[in-house]
KEGUFI-282364 format. One record per atom (N, C-alpha, C, O, CB): residue number from 1; residue in three letters; x, y, z; atom name. Coordinates in Angstrom, 1 decimal. Glycine has a CB too. Layout:
N
SITE   pos   code       c1       c2       c3   site
SITE   NUM    ALA        X        Y        Z     CA
...
This chain:
85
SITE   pos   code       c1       c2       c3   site
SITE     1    UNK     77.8    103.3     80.0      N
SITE     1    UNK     78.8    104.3     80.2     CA
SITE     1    UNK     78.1    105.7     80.5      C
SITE     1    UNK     78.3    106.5     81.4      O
SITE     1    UNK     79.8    104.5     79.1     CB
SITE     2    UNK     77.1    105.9     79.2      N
SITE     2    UNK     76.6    107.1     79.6     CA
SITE     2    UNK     75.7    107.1     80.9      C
SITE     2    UNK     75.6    108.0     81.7      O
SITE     2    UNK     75.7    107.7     78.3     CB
SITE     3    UNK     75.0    106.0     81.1      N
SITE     3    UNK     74.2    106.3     82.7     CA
SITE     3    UNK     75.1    106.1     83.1      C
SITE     3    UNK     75.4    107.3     82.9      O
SITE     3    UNK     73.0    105.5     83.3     CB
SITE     4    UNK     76.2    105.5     83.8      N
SITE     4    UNK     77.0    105.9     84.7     CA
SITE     4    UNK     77.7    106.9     85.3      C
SITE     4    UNK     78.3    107.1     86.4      O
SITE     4    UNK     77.4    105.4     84.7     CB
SITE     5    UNK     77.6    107.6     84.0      N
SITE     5    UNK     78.3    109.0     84.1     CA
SITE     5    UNK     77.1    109.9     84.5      C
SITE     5    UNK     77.3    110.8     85.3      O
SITE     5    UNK     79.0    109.6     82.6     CB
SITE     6    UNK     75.9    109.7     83.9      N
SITE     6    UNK     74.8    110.7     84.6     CA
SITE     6    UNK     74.3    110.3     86.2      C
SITE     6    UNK     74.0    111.1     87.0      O
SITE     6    UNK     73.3    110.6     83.6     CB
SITE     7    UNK     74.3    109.0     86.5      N
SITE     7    UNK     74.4    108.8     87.6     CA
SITE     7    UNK     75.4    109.4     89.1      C
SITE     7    UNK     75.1    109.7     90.2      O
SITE     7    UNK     74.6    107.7     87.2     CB
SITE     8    UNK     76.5    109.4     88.4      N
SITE     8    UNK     77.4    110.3     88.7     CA
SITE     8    UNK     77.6    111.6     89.5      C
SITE     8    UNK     77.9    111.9     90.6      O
SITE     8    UNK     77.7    110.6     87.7     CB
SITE     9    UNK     77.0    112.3     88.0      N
SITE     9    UNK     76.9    113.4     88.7     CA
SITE     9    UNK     75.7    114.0     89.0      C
SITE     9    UNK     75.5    115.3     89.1      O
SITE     9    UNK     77.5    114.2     88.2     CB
SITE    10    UNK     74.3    112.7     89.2      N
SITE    10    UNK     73.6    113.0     90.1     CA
SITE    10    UNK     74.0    113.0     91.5      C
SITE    10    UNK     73.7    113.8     92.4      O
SITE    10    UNK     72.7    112.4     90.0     CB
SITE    11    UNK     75.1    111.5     91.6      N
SITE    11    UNK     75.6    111.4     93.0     CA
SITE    11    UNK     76.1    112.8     93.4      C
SITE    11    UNK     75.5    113.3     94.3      O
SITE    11    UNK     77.0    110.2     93.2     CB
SITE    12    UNK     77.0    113.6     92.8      N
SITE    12    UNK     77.7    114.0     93.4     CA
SITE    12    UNK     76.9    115.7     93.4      C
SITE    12    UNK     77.5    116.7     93.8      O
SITE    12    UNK     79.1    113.5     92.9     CB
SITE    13    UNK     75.9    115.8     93.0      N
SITE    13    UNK     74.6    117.0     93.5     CA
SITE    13    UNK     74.4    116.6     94.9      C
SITE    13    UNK     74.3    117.4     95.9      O
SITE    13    UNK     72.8    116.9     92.6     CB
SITE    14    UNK     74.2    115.4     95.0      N
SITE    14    UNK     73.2    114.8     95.9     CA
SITE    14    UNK     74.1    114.5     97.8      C
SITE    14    UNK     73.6    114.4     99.0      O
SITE    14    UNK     72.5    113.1     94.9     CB
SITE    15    UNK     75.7    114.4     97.1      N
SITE    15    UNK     75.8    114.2     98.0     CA
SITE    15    UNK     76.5    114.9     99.5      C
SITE    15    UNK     77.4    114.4    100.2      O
SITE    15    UNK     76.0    113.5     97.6     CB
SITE    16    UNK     75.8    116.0     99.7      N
SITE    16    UNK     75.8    117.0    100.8     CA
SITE    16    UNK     74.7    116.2    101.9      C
SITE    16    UNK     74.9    115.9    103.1      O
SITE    16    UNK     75.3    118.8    100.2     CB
SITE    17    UNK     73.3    116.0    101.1      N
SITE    17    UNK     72.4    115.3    101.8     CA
SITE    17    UNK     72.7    114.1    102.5      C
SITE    17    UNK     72.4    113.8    103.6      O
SITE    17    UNK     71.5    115.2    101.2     CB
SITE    18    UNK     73.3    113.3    101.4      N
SITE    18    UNK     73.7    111.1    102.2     CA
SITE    18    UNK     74.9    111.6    102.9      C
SITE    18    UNK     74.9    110.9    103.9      O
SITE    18    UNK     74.5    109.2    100.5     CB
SITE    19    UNK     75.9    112.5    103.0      N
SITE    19    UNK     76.5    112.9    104.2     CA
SITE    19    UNK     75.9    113.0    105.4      C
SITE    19    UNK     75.9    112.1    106.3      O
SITE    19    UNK     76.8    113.9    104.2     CB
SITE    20    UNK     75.3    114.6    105.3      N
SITE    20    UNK     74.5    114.7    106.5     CA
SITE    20    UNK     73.4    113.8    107.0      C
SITE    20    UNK     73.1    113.8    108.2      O
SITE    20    UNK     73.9    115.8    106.3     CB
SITE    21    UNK     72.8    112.8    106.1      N
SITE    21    UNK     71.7    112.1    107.0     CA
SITE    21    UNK     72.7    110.6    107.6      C
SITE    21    UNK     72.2    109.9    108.4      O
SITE    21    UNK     69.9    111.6    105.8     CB
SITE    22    UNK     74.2    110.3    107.1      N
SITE    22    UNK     74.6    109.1    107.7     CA
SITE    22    UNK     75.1    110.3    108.7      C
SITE    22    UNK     74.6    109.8    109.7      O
SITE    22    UNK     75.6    107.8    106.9     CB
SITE    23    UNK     75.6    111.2    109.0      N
SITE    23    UNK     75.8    111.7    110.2     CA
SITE    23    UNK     74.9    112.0    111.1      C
SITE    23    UNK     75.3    111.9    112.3      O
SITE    23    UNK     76.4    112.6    110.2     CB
SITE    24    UNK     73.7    112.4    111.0      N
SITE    24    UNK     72.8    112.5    111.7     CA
SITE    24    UNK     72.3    110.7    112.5      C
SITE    24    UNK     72.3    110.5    113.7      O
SITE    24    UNK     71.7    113.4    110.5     CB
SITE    25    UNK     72.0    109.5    111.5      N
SITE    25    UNK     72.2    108.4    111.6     CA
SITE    25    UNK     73.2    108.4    112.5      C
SITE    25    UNK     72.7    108.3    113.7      O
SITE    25    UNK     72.3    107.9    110.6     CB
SITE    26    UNK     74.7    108.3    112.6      N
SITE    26    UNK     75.0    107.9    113.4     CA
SITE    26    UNK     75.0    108.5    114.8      C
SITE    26    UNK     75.3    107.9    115.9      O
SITE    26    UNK     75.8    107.7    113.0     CB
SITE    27    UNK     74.6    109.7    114.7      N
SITE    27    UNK     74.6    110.6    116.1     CA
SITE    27    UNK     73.5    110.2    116.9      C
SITE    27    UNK     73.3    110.6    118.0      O
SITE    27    UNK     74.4    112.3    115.9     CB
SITE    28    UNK     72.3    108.9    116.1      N
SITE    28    UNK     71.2    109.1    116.9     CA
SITE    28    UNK     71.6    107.6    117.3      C
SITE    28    UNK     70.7    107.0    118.0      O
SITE    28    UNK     69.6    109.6    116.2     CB
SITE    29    UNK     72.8    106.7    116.9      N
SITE    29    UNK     73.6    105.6    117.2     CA
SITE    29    UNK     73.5    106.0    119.0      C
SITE    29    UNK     72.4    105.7    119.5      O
SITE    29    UNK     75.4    105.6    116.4     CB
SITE    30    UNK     74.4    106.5    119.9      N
SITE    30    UNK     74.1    107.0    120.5     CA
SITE    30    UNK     73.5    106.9    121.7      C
SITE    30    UNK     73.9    106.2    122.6      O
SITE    30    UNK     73.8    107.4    120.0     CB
SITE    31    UNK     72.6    107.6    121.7      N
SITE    31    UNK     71.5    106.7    122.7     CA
SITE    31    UNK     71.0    105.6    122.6      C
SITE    31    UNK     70.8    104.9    123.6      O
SITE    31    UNK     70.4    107.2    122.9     CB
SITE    32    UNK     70.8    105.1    121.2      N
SITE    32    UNK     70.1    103.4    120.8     CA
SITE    32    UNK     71.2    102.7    121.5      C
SITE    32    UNK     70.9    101.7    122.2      O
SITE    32    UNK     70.0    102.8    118.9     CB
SITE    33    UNK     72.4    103.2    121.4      N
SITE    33    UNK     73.5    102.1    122.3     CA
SITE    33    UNK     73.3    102.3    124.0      C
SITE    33    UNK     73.6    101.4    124.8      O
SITE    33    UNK     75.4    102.6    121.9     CB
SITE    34    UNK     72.7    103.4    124.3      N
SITE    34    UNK     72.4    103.0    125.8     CA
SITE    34    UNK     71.3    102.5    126.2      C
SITE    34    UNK     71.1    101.9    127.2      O
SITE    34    UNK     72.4    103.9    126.7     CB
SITE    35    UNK     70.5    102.9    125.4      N
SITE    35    UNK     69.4    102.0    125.8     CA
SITE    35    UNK     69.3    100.5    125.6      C
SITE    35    UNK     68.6     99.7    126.3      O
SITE    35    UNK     68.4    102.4    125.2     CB
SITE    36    UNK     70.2    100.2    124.3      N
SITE    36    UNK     70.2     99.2    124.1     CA
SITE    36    UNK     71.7     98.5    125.6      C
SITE    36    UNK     71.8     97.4    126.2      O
SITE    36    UNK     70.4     99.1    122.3     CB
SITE    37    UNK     72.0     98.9    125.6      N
SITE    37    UNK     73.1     98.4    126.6     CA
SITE    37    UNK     71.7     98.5    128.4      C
SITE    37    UNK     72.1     97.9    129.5      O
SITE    37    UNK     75.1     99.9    126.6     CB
SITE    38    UNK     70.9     99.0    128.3      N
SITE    38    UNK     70.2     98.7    129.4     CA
SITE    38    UNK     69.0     98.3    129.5      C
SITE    38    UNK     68.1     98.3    130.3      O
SITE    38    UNK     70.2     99.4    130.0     CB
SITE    39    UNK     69.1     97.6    127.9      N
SITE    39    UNK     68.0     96.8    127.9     CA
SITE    39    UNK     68.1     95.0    128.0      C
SITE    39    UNK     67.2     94.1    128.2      O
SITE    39    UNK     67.3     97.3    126.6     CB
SITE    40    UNK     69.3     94.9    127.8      N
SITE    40    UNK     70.6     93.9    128.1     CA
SITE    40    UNK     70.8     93.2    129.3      C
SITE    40    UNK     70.7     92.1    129.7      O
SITE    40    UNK     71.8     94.6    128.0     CB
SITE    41    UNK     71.5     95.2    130.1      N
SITE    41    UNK     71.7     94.6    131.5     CA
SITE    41    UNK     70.7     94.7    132.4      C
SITE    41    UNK     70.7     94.6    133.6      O
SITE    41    UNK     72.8     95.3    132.2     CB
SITE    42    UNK     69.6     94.9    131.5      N
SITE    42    UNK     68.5     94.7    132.7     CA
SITE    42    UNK     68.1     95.6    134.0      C
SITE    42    UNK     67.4     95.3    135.0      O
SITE    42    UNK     69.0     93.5    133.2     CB
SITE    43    UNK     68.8     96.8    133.7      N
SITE    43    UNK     68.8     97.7    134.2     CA
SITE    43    UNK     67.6     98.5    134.8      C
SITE    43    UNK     67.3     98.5    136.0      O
SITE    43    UNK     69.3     98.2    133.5     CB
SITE    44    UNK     66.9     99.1    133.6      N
SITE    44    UNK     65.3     99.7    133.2     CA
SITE    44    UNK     65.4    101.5    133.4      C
SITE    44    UNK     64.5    102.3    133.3      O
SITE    44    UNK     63.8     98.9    134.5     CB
SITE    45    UNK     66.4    101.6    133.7      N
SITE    45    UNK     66.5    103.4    133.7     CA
SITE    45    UNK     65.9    103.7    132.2      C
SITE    45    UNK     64.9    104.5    132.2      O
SITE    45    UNK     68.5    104.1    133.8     CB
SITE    46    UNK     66.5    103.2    130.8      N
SITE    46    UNK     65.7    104.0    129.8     CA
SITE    46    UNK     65.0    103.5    129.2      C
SITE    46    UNK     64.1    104.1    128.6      O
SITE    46    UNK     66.3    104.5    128.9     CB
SITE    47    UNK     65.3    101.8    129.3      N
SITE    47    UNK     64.2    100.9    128.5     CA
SITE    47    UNK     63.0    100.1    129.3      C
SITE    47    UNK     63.2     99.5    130.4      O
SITE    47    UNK     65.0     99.8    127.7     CB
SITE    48    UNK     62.2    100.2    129.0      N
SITE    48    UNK     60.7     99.9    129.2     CA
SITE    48    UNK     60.2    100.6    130.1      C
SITE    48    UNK     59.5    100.1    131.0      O
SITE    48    UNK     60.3     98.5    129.5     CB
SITE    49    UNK     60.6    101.9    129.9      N
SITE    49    UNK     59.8    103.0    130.6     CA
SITE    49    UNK     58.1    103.2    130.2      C
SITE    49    UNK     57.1    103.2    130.9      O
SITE    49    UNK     60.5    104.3    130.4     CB
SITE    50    UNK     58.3    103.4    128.8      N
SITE    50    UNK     57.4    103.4    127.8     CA
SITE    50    UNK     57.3    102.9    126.6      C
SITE    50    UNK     58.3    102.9    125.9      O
SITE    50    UNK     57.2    104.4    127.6     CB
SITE    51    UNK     56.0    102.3    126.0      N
SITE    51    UNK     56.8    101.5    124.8     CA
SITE    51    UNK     57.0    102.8    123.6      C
SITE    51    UNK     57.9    102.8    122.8      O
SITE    51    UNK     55.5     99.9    124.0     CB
SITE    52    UNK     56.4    103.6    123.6      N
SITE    52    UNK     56.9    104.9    122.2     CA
SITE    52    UNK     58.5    105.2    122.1      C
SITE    52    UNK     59.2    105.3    121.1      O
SITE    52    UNK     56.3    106.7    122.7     CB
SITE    53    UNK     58.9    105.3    123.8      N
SITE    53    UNK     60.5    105.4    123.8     CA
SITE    53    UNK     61.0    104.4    122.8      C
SITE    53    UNK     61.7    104.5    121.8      O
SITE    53    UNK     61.2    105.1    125.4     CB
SITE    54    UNK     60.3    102.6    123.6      N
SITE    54    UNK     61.1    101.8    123.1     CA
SITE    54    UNK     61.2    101.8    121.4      C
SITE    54    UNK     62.3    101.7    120.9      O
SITE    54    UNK     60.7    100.5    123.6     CB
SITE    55    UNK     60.3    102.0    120.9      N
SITE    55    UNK     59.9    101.8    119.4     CA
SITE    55    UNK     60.4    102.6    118.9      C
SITE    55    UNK     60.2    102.6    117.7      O
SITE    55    UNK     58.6    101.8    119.0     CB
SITE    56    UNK     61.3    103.7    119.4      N
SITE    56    UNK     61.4    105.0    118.2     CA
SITE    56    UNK     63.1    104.5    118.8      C
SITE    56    UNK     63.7    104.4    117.8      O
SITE    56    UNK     60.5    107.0    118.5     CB
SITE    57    UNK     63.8    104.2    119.7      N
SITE    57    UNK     65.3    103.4    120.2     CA
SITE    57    UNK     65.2    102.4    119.5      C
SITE    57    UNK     66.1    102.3    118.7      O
SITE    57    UNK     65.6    102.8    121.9     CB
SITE    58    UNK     64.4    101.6    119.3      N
SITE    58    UNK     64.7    100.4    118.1     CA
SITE    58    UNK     64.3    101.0    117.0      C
SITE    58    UNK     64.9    100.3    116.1      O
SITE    58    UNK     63.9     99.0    118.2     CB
SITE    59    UNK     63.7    101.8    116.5      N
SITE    59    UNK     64.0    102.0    115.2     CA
SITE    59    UNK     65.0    102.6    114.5      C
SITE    59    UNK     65.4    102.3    113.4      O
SITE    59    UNK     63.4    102.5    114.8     CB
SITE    60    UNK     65.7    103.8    115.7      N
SITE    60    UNK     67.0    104.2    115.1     CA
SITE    60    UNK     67.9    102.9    114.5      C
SITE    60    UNK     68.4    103.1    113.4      O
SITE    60    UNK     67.8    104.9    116.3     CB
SITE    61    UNK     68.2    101.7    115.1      N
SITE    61    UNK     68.7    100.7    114.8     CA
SITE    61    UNK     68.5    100.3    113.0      C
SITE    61    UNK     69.4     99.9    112.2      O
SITE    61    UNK     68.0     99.7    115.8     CB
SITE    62    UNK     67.0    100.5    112.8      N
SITE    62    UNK     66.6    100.3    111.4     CA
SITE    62    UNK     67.1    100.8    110.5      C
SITE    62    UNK     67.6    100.3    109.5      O
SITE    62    UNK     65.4    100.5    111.2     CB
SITE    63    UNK     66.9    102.5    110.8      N
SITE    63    UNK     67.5    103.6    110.1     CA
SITE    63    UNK     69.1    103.3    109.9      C
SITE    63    UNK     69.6    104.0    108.9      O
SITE    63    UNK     67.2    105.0    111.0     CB
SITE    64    UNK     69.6    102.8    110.3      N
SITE    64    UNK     71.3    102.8    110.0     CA
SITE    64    UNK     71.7    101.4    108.8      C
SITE    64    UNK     72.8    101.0    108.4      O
SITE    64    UNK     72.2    102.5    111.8     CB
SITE    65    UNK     70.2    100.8    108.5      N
SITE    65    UNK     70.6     99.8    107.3     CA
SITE    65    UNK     70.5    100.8    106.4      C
SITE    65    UNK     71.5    100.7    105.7      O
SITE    65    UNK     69.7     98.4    106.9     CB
SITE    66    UNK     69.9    101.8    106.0      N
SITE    66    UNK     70.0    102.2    104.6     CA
SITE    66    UNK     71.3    103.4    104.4      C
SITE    66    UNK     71.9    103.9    103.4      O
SITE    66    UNK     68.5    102.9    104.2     CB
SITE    67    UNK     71.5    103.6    105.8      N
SITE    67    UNK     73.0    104.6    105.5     CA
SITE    67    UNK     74.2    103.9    105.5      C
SITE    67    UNK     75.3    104.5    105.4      O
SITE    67    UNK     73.2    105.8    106.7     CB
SITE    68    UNK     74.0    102.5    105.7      N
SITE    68    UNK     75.5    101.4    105.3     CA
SITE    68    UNK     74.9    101.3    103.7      C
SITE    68    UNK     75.7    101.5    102.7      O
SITE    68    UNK     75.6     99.2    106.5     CB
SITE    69    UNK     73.9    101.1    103.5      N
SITE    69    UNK     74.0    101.1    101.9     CA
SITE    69    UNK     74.5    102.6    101.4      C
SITE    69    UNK     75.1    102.8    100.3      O
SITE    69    UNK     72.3    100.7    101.1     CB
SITE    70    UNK     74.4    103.3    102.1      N
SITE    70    UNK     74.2    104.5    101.2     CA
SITE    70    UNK     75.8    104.9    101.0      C
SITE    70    UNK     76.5    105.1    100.0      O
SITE    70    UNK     73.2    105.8    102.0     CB
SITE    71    UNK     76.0    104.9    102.2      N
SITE    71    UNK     77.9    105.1    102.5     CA
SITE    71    UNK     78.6    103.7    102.1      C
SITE    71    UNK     79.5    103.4    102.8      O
SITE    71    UNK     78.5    105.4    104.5     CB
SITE    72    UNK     78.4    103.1    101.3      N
SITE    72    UNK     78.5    101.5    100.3     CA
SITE    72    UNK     78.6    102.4     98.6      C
SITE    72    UNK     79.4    102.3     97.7      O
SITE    72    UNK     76.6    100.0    100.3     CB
SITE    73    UNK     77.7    102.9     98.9      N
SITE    73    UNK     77.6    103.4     97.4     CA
SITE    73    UNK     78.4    104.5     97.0      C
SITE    73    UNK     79.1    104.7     96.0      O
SITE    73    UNK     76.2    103.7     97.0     CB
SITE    74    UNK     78.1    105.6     98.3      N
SITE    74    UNK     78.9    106.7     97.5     CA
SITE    74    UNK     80.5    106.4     97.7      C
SITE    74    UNK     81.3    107.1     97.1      O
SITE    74    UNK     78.5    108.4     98.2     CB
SITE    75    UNK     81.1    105.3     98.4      N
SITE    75    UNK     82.3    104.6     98.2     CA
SITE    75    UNK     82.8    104.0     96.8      C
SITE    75    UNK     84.0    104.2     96.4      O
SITE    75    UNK     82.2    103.4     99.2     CB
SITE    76    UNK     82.2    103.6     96.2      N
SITE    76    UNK     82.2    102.9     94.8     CA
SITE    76    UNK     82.0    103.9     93.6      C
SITE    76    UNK     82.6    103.8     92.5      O
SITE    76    UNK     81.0    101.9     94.7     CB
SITE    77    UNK     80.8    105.1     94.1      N
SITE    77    UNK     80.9    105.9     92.9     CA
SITE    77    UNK     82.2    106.9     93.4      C
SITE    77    UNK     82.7    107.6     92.5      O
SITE    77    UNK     79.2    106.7     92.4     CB
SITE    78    UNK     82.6    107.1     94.1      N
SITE    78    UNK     83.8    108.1     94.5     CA
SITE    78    UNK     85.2    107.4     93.7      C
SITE    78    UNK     86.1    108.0     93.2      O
SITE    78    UNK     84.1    108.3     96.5     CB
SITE    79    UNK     85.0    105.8     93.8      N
SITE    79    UNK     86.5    104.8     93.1     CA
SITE    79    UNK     85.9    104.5     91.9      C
SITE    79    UNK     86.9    104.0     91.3      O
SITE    79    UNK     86.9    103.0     93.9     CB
SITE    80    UNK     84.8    104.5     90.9      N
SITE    80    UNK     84.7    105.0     89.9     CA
SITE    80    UNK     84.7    106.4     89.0      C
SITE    80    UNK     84.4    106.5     87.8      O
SITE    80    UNK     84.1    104.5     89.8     CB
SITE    81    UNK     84.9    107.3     90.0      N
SITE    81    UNK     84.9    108.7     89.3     CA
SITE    81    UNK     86.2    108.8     89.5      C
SITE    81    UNK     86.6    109.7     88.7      O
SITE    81    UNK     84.1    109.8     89.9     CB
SITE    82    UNK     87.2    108.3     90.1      N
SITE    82    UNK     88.6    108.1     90.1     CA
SITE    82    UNK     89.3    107.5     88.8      C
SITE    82    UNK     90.2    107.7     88.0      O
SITE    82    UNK     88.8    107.3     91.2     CB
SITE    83    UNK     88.2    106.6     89.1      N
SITE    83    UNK     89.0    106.0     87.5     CA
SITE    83    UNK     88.8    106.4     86.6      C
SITE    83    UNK     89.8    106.3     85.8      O
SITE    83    UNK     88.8    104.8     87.1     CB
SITE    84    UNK     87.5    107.2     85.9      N
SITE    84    UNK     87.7    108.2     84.9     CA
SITE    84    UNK     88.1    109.4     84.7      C
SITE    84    UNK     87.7    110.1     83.8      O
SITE    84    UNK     87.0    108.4     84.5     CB
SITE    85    UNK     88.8    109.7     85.4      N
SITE    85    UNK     90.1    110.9     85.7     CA
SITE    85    UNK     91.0    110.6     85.1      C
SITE    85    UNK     92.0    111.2     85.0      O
SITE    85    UNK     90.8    111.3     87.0     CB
């Protein structure tokens, strides 16, 4: 009980930042979806111009597993701080 309560309201110091970086995350969604949509259709306007482009368009992809955990969690501690009200 008591770490969950300090846990808590570390979350809720903390969370201006897991906001802003799943928004930032999803804003860079984005282009990874056009490139990835023309890397698909076979296109080549954005993808395999260069492989640095490609590698930093697929990584955005990477970057958005830890902001589904992150926006997972602050979901659960926001319905547990509910419940101790």
């Amino acid at each position: 009980m008591k770490t969950l309560r300090r846990f808590l309201q570390w979350w809720e110091r903390e969370t201006f930042f897991w906001i802003a970086f799943i928004a930032v995350t999803h804003i860079l969604q984005i282009p990874h979806m056009f490139w990835n949509a023309d890397l698909y259709l076979e296109i080549g306007t954005i993808s395999k111009i260069h492989p640095v482009y490609d590698f930093i368009l697929y990584g955005i992809d990477l970057i958005e597993i830890p902001s589904i955990i992150i926006a997972v969690t602050t979901l659960i501690a926001h319905i547990e701080k509910r419940k101790r009200e």
